[in-house]
Structure formats: C-alpha cells, structure tokens
C-alpha positions as CSV (number, residue, x, y, z in Angstrom):
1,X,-20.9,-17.3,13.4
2,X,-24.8,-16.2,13.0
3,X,-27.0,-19.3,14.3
4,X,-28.6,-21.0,12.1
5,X,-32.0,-20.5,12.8
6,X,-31.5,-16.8,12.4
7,X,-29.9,-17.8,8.9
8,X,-33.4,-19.6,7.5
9,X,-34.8,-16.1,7.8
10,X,-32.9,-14.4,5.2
11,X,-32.1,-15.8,1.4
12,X,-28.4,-15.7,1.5
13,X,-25.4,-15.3,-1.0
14,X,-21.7,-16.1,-0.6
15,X,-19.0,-15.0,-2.9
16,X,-17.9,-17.8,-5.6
17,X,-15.2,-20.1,-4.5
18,X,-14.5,-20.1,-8.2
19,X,-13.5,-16.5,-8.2
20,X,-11.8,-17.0,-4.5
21,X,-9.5,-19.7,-5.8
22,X,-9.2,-18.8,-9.8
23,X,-5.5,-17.2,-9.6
24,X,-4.9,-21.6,-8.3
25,X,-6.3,-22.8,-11.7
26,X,-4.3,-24.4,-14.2
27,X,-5.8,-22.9,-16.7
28,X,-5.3,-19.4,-15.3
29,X,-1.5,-20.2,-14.8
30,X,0.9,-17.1,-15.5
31,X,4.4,-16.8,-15.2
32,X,4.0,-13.4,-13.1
33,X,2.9,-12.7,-9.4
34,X,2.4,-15.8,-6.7
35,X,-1.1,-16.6,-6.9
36,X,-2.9,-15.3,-3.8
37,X,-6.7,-16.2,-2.8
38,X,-8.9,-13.1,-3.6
39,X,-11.0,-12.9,-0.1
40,X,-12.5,-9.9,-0.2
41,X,-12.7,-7.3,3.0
42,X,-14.3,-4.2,2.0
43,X,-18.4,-4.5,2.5
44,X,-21.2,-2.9,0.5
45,X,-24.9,-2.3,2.2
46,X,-27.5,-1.4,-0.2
47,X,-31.0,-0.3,0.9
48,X,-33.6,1.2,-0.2
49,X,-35.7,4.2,1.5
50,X,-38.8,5.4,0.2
51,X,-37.7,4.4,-3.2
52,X,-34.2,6.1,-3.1
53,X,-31.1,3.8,-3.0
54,X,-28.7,4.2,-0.4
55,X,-25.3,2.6,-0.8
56,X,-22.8,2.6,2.1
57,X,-19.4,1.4,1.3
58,X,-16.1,0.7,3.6
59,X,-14.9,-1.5,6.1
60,X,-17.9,-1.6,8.7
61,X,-19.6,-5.2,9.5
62,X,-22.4,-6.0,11.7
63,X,-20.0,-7.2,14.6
64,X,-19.2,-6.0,17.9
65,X,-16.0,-4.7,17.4
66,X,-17.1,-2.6,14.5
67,X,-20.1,-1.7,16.0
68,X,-18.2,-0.6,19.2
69,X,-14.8,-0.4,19.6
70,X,-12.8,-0.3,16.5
71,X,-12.1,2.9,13.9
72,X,-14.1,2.3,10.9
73,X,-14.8,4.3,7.7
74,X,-17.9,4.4,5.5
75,X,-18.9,6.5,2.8
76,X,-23.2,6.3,1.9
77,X,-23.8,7.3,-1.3
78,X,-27.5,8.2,-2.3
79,X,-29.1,7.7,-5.9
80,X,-32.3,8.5,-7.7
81,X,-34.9,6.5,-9.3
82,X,-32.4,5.1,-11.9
83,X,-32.1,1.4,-13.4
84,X,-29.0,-0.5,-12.4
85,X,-28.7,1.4,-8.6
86,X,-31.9,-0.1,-6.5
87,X,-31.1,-3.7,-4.4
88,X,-33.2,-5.6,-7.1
89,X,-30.7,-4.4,-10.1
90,X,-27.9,-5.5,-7.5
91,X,-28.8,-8.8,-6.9
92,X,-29.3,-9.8,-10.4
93,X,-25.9,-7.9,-11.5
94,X,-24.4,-10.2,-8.8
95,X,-26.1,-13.5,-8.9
96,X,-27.1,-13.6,-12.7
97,X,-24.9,-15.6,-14.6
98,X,-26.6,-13.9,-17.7
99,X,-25.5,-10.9,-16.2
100,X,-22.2,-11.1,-16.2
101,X,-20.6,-13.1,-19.4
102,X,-21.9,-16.7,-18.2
103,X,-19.8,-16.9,-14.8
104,X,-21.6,-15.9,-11.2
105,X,-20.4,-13.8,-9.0
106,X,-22.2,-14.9,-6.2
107,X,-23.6,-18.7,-5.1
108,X,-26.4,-19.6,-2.6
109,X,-25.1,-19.7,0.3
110,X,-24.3,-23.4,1.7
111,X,-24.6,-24.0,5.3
112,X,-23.0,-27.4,5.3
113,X,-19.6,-25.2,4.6
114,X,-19.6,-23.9,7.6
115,X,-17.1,-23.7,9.9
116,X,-18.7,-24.5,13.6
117,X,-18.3,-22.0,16.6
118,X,-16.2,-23.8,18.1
119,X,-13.8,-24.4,15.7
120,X,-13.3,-20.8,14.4
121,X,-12.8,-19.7,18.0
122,X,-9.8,-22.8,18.1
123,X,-8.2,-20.8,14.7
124,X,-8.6,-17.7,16.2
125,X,-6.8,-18.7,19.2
126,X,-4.1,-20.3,17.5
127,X,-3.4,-17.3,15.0
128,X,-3.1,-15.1,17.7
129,X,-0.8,-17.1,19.9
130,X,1.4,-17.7,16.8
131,X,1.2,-13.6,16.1
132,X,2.5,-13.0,19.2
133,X,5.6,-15.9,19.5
134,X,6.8,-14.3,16.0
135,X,6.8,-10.7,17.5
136,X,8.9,-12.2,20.3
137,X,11.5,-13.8,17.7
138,X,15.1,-11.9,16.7
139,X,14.6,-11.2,13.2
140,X,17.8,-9.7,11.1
141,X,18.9,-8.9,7.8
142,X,21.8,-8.1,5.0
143,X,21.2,-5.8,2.2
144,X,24.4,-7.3,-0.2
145,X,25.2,-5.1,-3.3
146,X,25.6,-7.1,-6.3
147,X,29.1,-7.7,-7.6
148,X,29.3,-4.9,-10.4
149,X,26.1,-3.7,-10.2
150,X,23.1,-1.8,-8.5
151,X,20.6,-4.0,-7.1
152,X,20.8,-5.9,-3.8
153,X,20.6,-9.3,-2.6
154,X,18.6,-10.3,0.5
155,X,19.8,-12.6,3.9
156,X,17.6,-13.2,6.3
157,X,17.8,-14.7,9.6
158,X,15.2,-16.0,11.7
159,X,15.5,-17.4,14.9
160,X,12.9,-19.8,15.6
161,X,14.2,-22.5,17.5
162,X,11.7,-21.3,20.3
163,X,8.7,-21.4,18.2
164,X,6.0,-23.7,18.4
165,X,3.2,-24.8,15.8
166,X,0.2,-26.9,16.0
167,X,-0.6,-29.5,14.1
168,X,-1.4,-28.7,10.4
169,X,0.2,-24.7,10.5
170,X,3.0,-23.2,8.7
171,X,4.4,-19.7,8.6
172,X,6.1,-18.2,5.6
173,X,7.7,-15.1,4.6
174,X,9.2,-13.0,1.8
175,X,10.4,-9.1,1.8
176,X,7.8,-6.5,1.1
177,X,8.9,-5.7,-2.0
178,X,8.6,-9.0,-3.8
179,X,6.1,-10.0,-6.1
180,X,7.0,-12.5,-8.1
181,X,8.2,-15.5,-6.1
182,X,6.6,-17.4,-2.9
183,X,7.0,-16.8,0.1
184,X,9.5,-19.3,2.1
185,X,8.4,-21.7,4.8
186,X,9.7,-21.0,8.1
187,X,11.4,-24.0,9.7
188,X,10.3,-24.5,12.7
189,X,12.9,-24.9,16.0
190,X,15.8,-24.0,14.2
191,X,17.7,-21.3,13.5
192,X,16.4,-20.0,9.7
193,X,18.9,-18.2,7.1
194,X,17.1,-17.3,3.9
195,X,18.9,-16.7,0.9
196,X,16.4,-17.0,-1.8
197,X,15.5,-13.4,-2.3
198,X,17.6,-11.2,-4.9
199,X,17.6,-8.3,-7.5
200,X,16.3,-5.3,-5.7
201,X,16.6,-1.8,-6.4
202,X,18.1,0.5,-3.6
203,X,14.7,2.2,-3.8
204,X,12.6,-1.0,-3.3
205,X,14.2,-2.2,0.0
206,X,12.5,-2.3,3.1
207,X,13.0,-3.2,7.0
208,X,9.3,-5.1,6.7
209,X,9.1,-8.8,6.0
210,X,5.4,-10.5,4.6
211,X,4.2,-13.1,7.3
212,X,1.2,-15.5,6.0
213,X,-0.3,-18.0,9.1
214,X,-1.5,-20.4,7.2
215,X,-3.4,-24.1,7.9
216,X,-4.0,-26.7,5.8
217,X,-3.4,-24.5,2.8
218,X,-5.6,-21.9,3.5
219,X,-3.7,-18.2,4.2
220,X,-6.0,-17.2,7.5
221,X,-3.5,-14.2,8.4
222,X,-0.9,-12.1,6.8
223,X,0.5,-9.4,7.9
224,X,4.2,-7.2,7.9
225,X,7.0,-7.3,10.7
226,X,10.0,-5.2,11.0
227,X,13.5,-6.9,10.8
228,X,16.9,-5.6,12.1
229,X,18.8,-4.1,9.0
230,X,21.2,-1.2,7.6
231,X,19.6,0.1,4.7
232,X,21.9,1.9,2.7
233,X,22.1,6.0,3.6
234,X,21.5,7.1,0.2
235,X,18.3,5.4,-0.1
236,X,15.5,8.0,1.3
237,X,17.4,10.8,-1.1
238,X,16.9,8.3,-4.2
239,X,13.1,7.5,-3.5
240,X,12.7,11.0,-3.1
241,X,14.2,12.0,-6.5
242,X,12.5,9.0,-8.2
243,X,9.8,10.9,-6.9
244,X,10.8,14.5,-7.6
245,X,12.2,13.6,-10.7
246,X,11.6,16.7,-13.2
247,X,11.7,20.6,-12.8
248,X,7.5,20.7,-13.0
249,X,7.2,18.1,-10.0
250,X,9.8,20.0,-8.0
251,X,8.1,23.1,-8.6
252,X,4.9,21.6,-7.6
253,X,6.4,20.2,-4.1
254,X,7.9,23.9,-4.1
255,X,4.9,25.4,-4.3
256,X,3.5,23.2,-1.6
257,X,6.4,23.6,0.7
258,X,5.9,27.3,0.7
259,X,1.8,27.6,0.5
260,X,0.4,24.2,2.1
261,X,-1.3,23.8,-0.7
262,X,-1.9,20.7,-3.0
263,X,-2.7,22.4,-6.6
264,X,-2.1,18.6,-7.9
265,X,-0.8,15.1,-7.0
266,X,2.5,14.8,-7.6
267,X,3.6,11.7,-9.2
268,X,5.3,9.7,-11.9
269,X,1.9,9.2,-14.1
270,X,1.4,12.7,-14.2
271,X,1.6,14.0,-18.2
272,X,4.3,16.5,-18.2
273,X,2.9,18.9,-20.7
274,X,4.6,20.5,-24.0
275,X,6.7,23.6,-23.3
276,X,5.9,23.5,-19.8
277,X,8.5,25.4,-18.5
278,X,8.5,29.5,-19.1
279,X,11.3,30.9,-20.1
280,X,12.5,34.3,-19.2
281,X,12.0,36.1,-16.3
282,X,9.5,33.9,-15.4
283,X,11.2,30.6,-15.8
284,X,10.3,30.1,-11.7
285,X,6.6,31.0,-12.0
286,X,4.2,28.5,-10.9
287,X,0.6,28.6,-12.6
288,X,1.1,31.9,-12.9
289,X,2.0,33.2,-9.4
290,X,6.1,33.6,-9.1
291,X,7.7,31.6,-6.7
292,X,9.7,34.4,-5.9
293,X,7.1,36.1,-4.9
294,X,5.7,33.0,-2.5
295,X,9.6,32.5,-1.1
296,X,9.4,36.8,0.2
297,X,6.1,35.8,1.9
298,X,8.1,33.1,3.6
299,X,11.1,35.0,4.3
300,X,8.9,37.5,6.7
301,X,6.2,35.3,7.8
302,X,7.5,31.7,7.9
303,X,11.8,31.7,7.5
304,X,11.6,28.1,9.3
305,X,10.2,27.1,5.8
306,X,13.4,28.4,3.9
307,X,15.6,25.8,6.0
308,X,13.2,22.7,4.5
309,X,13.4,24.8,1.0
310,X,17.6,24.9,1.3
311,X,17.3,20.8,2.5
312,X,15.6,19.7,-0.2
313,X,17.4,21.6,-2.4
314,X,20.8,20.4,-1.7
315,X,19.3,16.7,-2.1
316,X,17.9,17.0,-5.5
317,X,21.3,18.8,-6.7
318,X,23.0,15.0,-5.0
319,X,21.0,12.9,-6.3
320,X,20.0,14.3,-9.5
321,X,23.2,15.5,-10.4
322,X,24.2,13.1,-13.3
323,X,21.0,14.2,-15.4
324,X,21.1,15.5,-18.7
325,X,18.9,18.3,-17.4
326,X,19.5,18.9,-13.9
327,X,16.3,20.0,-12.2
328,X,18.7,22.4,-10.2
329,X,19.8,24.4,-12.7
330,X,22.8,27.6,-12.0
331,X,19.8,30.0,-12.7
332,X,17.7,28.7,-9.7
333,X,21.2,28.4,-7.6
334,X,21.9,32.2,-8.4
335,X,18.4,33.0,-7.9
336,X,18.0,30.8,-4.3
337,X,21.8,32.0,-3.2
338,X,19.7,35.4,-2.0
339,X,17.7,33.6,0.3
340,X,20.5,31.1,1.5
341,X,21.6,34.7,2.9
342,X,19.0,35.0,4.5
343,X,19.1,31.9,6.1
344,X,22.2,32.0,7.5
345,X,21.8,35.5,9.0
346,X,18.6,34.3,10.9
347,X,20.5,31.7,12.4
C-alpha cells in the first residue's frame, strides 16, 4: 500500500514466490501434512549505528496500528564489528543465490504484482464481513468413541444456510488437531454435517475448529472458532498425566507447587537421567532440598497450597494407576497421609 513514487526511492526485495508456494510443487509432493503457503509474519530491522549492528526482531511493522494502537513485541539485539552481522552481510546472505546452495531467498521486488489500493481495501472488507457472519453461525459437535477402541471420531454441524459469499470465496474448516488431511469446504446456504474427520486421541480433542477465507486459491485468513461439544470428563486428568508422566516430572511440578519456582521446564523431551531417584530416607528430596521440608513451610505459611498438593495427587493416583511404576507410590501415600490431616482439620 506504499505509493509508488515513494517506492523508486529505496532498492527493494520481496520474499520468493518459489519458497511461498514450494510445499504446492510436484516435485516436493509428500504423503504427510496438507501443504500450506509459507507467508511469513514475523519482521526483522537491521541497522547499523556508528558501525555497530542493531537487529530488532518481532511482530512490529511500519503501520499505523502497530505504530499506535496494537500490543507488539520486539527484542533488539546489538552486535560487534563481526563478519556475517552488519546489513551488507544480510543482504548478500538473503539475495545471493551463491549464498545459499544456488536458490534465492529473496527476488527484486516487482511492482507490476501489486495489488492496487483499492482492491486490497475490497479483500479486506470482504474478510471481515465473512469473519463476522461465521461468528454469528450455530456451530456443534460429536466426539464418537470408536467401536472397541480409544480414539474418537468427529461430526460436525454447521449451519450456514444464512451465509453469504462473494464471488470467487470459499471457507473451509478442519478440527484443530488435524494435520494430515484438508480442510473441508463449507457449503454455502445449507445446513453442513461433516463426517470426514476420525482417529483422535482423547487427549488431542478440542472445542476449536481451523477456518481458512480463502479467494481464488489464495488462503488470505485463518483463524480458530469454538464449536458446541461434550468432551469427554476424563480428558483434562489424561493431558495432565501425559504430561506428568514420571516420578522426576511430578516432583518437579511438586516442587513448583510448593516454592513458585521453575528449576526446569517440565516436559516429555526432558532426558530423565540414570538413577535419578534417591532411595532411602531421601527418596522425596528434590535437588537436594527435601520436599518434606518445603510441604512444613507450606503447612504454616501457605496450607491453601496443601489442598492443590492433595488435588493433584488424587489425579495422578486415577489416571496413572495402571502403570508398572506408579508415580504415587504407598511410600509417598504414607508419607502425604500426615498432611492430608492436616488438611482436613484446617477446614
């Protein structure tokens, strides 16, 4: 939307279409994930000052609404006189075919592909109208458990029979979690059941849905609504011991529970090391500082923290309980039925 005349001024670049539609390629063809085009939102300003490179990285753009009324996040990082940091060693890495294996990056920029004005204020009308007749749509779903086994099947129903399009734009939609097939085409003035979505772990289901806007096959908008549907009840407690799911990691979220403090991320990539857990007395310590210890600080300065303690507790013994090593063992039930005392005499 810059004029043109303000263009001329400045040599400019535009990412490669070739990279923007590659994952379309026949050549590139894959049996995995729906090909997507790879438009690229974050923004990177590199300048230098006095010699020193200054690179700010994050969502900002020279528009209005970033410049005034929206919440943006940047991070500026500052380097030294090294090769490979200052805008010169940029541009090449980015526009240098030689640079990077034979294929560029980046293209001159074209200004007979623009889109006029005009026209892109027409789009962004029309996106936004269509945005705001599917928030105004009854949207429900079915989570069906497979026949003899553990994943679920999806039904969706749409009602669009209101809905209007213009000429040349489509709307489809899939459930969050999928990743491997397309998203289906919503039928416009008719009441839509979709069927075509199956196989989903109790864990992976969601009240979201994936909308894509789309006009003459380009994706201009995509974005998540919620949809009307009974999830099963035992669903939170399993995503929480798929999380939880080991005696370290619920030591760790122990340890956080009690202290408010992260000593490290807790998740499923995290090496569990060799003879981890200390046996003895100290089989509840926690790098080094007993958790019994932490739980008598609690008891006399924060007992509301016991109750979330006791909580999660009781749902990792549920959810855990087939396990050939439980992560609640008797031990730490002997050992927490002192506090559970506790508990129950404060109330």
């Amino acid at each position: 939307m810059v004029e043109e005349d303000i263009l001329s001024l400045f040599d400019c670049w535009q990412f490669s279409n070739y990279f923007e539609k590659a994952e379309f390629m026949t050549e590139f063809e894959d049996d995995g994930p729906v090909p997507v085009a790879q438009n690229l939102h974050a923004k990177l300003f590199v300048a230098m000052i006095e010699s020193i490179p200054y690179w700010y990285l994050g969502s900002a753009n020279c528009s209005d609404p970033a410049q005034g009324r929206n919440v943006e996040f940047m991070i500026e990082l500052k380097g030294g006189d090294w090769v490979g940091l200052k805008t010169k060693d940029i541009f090449k890495a980015l526009t240098d075919p030689a640079k990077s294996e034979g294929i560029t990056l980046f293209t001159p920029y074209d200004i007979n592909d623009r889109i006029s004005v005009e026209d892109q204020k027409n789009i962004d009308l029309a996106i936004r109208k269509i945005k705001y007749d599917l928030t105004q749509m009854e949207i429900k779903g079915k989570a069906l458990l497979i026949e003899g086994g553990s994943a679920y099947n999806l039904s969706i129903e749409i009602d669009a029979s209101k809905l209007l399009l213009p000429i040349g734009y489509q709307v489809n939609i899939k459930p969050l979690p999928e990743q491997q097939k397309a998203g289906v085409t919503l039928k416009v003035g008719n009441n839509n059941t979709i069927n075509n979505f199956s196989g989903y772990a109790e864990t992976s289901l969601s009240i979201f849905l994936v909308f894509e806007i789309i006009k003459d096959e380009i994706t201009y908008s995509q974005f998540l609504l919620p949809m009307e549907i009974e999830l099963p009840k035992s669903r939170l407690n399993k995503i929480f011991s798929s999380i939880i799911n080991s005696r370290e990691k619920f030591l760790k979220y122990l340890t956080f529970l009690l202290t408010g403090e992260e000593t490290e991320i807790i998740s499923n990539a995290y090496p569990i090391k060799e003879n981890s857990t200390v046996k003895g007395s100290d089989t509840w310590a926690f790098t080094g500082t007993p958790v019994y210890e932490k739980l008598l600080i609690a008891s006399s300065r924060f007992p509301e923290k016991l109750k979330s303690i006791d909580a999660l507790i009781k749902r990792l013994k549920v959810e855990t309980i087939d396990l050939e090593e439980p992560i609640i063992t008797q031990e730490f039930e002997s050992f927490w039925n002192v506090f559970q005392t506790f508990i129950k005499n404060k109330n």
